[in-house]
Backbone atoms as SQL, in Angstrom:
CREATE TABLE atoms (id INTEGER PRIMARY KEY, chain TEXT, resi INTEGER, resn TEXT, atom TEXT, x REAL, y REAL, z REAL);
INSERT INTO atoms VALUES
  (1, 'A', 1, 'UNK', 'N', -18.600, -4.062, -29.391),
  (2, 'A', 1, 'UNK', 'CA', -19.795, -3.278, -29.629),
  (3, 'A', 1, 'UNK', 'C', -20.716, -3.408, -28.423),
  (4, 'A', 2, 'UNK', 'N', -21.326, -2.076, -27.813),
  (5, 'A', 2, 'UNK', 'CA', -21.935, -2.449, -26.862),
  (6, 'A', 2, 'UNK', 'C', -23.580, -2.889, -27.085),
  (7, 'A', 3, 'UNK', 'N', -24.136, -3.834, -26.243),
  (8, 'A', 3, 'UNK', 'CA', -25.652, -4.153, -26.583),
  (9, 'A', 3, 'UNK', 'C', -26.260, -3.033, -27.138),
  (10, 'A', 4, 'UNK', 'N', -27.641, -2.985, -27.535),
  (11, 'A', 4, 'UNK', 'CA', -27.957, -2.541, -28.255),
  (12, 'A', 4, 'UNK', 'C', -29.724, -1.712, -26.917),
  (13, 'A', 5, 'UNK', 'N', -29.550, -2.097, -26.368),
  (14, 'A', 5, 'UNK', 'CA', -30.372, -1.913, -24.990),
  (15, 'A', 5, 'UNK', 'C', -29.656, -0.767, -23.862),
  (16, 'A', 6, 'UNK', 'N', -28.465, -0.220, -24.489),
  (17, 'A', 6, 'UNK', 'CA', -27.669, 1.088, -23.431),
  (18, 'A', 6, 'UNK', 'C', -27.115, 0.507, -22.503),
  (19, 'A', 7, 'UNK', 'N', -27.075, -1.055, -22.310),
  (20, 'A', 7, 'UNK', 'CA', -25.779, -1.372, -21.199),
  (21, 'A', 7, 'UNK', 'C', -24.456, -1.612, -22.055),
  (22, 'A', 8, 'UNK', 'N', -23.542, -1.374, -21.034),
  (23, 'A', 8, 'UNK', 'CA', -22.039, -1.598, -21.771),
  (24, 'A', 8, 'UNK', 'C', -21.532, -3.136, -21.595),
  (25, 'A', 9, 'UNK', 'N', -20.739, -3.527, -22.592),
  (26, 'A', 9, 'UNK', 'CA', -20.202, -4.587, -21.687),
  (27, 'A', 9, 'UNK', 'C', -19.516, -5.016, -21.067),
  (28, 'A', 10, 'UNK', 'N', -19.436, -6.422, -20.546),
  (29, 'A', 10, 'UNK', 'CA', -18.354, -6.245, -19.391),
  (30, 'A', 10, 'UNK', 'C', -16.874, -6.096, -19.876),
  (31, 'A', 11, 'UNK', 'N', -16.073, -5.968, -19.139),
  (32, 'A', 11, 'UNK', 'CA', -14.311, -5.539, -18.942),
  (33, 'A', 11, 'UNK', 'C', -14.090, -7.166, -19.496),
  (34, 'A', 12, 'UNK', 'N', -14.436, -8.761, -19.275),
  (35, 'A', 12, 'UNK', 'CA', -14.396, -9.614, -18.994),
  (36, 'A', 12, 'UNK', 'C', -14.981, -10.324, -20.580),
  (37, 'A', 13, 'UNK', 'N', -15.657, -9.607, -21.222),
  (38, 'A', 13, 'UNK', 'CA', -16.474, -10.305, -22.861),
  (39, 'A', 13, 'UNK', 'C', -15.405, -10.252, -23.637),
  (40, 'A', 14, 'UNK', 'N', -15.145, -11.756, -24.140),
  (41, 'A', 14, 'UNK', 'CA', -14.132, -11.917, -25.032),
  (42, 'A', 14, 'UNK', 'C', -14.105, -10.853, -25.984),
  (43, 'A', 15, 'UNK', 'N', -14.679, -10.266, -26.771),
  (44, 'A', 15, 'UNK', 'CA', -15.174, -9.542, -27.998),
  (45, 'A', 15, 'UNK', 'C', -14.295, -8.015, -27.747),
  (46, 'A', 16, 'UNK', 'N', -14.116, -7.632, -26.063),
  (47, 'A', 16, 'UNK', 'CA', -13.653, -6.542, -25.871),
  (48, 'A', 16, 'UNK', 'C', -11.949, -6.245, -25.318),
  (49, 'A', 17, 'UNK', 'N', -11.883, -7.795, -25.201),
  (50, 'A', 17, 'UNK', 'CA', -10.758, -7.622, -24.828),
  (51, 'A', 17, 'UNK', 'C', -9.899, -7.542, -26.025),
  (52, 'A', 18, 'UNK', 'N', -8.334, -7.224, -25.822),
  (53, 'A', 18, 'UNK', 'CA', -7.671, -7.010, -27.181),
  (54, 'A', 18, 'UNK', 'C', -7.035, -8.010, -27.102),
  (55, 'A', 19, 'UNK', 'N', -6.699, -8.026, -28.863),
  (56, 'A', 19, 'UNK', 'CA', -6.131, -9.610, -28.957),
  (57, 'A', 19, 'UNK', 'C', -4.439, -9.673, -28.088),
  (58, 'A', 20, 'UNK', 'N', -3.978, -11.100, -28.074),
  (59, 'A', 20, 'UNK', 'CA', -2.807, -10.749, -27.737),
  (60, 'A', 20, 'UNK', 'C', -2.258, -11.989, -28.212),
  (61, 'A', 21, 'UNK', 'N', -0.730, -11.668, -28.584),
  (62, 'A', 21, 'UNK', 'CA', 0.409, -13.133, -29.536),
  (63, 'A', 21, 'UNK', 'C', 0.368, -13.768, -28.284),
  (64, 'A', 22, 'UNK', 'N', 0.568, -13.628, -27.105),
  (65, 'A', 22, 'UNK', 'CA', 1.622, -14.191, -26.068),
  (66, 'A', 22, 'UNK', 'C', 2.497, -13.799, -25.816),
  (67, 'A', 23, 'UNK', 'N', 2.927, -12.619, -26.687),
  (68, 'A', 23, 'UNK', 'CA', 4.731, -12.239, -26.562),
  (69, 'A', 23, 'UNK', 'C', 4.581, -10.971, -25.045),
  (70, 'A', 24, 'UNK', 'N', 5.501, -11.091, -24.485),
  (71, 'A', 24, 'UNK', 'CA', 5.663, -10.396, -23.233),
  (72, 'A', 24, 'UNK', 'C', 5.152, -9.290, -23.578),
  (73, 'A', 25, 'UNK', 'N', 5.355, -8.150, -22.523),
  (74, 'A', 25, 'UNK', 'CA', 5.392, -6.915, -22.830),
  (75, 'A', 25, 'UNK', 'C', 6.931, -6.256, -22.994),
  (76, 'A', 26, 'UNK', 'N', 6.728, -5.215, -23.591),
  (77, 'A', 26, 'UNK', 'CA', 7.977, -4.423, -23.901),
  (78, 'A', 26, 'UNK', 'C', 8.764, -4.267, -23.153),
  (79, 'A', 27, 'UNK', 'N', 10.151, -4.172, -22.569),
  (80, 'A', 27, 'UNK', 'CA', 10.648, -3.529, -21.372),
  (81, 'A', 27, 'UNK', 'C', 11.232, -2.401, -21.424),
  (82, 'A', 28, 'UNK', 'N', 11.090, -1.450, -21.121),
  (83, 'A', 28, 'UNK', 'CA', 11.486, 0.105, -21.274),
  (84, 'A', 28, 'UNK', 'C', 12.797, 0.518, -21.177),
  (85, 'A', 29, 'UNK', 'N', 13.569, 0.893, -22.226),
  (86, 'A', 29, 'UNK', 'CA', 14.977, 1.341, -22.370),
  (87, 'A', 29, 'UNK', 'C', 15.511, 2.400, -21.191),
  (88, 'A', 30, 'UNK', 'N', 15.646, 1.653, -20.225),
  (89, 'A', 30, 'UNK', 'CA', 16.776, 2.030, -19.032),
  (90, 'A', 30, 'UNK', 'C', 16.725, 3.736, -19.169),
  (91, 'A', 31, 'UNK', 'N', 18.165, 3.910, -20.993),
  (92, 'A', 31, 'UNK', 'CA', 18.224, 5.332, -21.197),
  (93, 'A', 31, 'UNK', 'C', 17.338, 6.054, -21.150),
  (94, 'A', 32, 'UNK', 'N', 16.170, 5.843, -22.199),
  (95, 'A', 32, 'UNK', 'CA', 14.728, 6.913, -21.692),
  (96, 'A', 32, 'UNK', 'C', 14.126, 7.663, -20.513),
  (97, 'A', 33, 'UNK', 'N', 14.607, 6.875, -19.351),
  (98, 'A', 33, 'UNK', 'CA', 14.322, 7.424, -17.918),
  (99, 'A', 33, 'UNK', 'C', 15.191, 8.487, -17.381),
  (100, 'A', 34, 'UNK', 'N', 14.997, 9.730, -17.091),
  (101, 'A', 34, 'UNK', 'CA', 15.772, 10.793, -16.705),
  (102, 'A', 34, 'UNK', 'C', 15.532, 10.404, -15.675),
  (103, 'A', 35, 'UNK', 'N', 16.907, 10.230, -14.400),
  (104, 'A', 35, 'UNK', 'CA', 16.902, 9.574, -13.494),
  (105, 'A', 35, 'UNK', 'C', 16.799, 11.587, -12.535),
  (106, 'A', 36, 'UNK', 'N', 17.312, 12.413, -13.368),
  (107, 'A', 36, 'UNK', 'CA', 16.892, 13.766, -12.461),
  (108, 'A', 36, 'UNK', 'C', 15.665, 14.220, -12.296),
  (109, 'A', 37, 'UNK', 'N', 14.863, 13.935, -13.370),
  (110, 'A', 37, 'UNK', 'CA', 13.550, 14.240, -13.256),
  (111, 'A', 37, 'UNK', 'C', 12.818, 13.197, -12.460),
  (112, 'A', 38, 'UNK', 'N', 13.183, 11.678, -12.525),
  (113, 'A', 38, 'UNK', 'CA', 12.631, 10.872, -10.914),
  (114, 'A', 38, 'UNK', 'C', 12.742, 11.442, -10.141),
  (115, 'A', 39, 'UNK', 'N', 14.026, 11.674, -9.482),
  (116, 'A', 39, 'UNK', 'CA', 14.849, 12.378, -8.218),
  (117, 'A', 39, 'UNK', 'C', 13.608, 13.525, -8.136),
  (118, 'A', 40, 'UNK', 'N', 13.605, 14.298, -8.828),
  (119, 'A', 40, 'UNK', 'CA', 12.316, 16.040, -8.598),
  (120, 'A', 40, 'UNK', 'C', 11.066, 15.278, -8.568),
  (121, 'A', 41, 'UNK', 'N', 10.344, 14.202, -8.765),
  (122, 'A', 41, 'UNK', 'CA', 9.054, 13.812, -8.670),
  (123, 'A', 41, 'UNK', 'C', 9.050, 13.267, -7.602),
  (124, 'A', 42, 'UNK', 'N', 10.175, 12.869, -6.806),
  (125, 'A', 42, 'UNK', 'CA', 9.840, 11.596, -5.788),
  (126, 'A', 42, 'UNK', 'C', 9.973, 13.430, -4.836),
  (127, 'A', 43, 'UNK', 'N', 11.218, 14.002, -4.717),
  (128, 'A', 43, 'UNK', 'CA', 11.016, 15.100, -3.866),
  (129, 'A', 43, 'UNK', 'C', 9.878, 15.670, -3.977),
  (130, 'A', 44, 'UNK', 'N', 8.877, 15.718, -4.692),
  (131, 'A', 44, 'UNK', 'CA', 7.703, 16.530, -4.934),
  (132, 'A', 44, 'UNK', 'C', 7.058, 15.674, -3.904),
  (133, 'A', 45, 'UNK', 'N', 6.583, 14.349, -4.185),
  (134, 'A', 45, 'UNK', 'CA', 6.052, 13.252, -3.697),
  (135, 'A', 45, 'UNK', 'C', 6.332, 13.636, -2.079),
  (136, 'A', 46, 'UNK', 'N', 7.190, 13.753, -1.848),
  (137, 'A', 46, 'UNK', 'CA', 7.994, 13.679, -0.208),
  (138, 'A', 46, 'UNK', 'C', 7.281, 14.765, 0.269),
  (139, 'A', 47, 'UNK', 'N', 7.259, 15.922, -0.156),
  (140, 'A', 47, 'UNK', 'CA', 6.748, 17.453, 0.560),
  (141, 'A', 47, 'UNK', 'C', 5.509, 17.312, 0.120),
  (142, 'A', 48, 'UNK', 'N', 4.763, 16.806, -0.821),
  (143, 'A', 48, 'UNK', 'CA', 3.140, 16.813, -0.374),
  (144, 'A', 48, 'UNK', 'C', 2.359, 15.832, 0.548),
  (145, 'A', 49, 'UNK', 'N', 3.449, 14.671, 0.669),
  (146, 'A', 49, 'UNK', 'CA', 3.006, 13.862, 1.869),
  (147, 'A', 49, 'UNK', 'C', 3.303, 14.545, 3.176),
  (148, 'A', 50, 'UNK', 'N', 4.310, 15.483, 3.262),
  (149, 'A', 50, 'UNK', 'CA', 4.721, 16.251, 4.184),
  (150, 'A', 50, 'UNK', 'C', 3.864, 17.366, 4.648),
  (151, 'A', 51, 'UNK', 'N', 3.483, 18.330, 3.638),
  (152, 'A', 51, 'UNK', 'CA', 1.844, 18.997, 3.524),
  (153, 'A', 51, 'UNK', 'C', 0.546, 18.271, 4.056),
  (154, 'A', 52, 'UNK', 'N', 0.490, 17.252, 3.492),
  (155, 'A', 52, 'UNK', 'CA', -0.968, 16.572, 3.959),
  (156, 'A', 52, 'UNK', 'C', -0.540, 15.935, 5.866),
  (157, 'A', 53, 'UNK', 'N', 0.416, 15.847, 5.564),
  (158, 'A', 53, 'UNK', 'CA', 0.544, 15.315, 7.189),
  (159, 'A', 53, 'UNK', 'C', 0.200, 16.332, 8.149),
  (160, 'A', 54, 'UNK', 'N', 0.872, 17.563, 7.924),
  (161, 'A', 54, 'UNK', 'CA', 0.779, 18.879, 8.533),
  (162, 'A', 54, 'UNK', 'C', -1.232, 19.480, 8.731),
  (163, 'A', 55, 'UNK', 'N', -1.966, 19.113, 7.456),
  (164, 'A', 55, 'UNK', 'CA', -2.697, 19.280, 7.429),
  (165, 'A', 55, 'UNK', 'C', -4.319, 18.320, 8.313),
  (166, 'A', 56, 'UNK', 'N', -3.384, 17.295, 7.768),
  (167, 'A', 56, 'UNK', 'CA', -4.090, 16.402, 9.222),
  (168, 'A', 56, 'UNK', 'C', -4.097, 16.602, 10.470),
  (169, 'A', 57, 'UNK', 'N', -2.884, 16.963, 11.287),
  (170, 'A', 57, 'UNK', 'CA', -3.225, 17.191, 12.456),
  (171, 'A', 57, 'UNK', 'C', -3.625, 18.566, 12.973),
  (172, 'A', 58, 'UNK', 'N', -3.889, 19.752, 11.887),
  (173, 'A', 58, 'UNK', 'CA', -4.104, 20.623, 12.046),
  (174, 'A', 58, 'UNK', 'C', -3.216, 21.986, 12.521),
  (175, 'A', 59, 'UNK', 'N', -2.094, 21.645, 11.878),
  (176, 'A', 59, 'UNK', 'CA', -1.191, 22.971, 11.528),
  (177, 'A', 59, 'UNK', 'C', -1.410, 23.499, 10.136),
  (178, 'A', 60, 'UNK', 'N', -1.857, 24.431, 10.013),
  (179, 'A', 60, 'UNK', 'CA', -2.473, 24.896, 8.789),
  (180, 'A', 60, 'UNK', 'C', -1.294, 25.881, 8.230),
  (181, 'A', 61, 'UNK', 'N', -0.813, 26.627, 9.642),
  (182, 'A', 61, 'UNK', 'CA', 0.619, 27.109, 9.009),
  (183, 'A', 61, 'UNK', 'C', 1.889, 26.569, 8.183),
  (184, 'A', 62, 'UNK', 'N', 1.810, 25.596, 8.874),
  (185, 'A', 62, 'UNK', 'CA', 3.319, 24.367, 8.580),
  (186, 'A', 62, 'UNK', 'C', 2.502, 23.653, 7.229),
  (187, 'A', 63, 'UNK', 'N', 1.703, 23.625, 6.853),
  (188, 'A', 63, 'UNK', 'CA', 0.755, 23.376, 5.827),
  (189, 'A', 63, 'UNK', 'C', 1.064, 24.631, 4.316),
  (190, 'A', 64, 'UNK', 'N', 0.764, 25.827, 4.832),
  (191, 'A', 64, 'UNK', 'CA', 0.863, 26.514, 3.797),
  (192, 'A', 64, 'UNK', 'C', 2.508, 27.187, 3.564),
  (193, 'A', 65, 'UNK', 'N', 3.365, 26.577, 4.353),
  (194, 'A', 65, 'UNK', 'CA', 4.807, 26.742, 4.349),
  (195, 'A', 65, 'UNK', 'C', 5.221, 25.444, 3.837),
  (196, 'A', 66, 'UNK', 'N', 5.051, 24.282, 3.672),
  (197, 'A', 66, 'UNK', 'CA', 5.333, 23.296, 3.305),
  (198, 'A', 66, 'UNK', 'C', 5.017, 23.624, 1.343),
  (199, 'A', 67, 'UNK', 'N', 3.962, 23.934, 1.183),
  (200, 'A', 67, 'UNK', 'CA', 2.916, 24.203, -0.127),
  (201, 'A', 67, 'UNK', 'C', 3.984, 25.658, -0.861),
  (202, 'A', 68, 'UNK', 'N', 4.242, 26.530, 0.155),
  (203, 'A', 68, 'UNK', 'CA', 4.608, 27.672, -0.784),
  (204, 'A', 68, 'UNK', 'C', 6.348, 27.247, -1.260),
  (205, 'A', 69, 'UNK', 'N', 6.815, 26.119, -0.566),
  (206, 'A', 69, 'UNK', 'CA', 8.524, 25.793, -0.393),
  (207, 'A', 69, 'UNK', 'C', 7.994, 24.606, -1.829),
  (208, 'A', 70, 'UNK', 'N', 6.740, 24.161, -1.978),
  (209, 'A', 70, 'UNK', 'CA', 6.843, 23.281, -3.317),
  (210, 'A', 70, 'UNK', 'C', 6.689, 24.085, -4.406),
  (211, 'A', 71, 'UNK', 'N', 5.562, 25.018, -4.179),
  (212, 'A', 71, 'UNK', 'CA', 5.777, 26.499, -5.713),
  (213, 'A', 71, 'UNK', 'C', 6.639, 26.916, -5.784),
  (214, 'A', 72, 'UNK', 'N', 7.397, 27.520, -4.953),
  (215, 'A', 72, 'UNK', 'CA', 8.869, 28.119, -5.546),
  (216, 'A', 72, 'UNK', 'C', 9.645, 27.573, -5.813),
  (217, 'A', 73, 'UNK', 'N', 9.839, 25.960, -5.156),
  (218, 'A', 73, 'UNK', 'CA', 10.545, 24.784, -6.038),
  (219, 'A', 73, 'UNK', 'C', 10.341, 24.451, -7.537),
  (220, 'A', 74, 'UNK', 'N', 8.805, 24.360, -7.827),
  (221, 'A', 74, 'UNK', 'CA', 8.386, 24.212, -8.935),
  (222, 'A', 74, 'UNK', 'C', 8.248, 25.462, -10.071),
  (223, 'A', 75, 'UNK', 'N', 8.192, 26.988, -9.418),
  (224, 'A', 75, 'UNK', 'CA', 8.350, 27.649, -10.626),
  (225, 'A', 75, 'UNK', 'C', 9.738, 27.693, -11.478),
  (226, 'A', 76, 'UNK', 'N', 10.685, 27.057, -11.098),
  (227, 'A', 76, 'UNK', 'CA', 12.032, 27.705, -12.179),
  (228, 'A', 76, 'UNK', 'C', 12.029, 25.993, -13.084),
  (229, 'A', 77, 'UNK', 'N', 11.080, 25.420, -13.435),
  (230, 'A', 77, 'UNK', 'CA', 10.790, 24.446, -14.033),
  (231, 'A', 77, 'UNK', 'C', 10.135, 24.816, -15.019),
  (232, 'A', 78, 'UNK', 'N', 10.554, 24.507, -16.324),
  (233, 'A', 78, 'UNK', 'CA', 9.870, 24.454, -17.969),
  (234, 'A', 78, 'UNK', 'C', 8.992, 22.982, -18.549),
  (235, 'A', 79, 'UNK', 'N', 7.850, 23.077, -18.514),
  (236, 'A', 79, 'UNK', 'CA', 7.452, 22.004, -19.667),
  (237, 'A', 79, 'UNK', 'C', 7.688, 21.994, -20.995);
């Protein structure tokens, strides 16, 4: 509960933190991970670091060719 004066409290007040057994955390079932859909996020990852690089040194072309090669990558994709 926060004071009663409009400050919050800290991240650090016993009262806010959540309880915990001791027991580890969960470890995430291997299967659950679509290792194709990593593979398409890390390539996503790769060409916008590739974009921003372009954009730093000031190729604005190689910038918006980098950007239009990730939309047309990304439109034949369904959520």
């Amino acid at each position: 509960m926060a004071p009663a004066d409009g400050t919050l409290a800290a991240v650090t007040d016993p009262p806010t933190d959540p309880p915990t057994d001791g027991a580890p955390p969960v470890p995430v079932d291997a299967p659950d991970i679509d290792d194709a859909e990593l593979d398409a996020l890390e390539a996503d990852l790769a060409t916008i670091e590739v974009a921003m690089e372009r954009a730093d040194t000031g190729d604005l072309e190689g910038y918006e060719a980098v950007v239009t090669r990730l939309d047309e990558g990304s439109s034949g994709t369904s959520d």
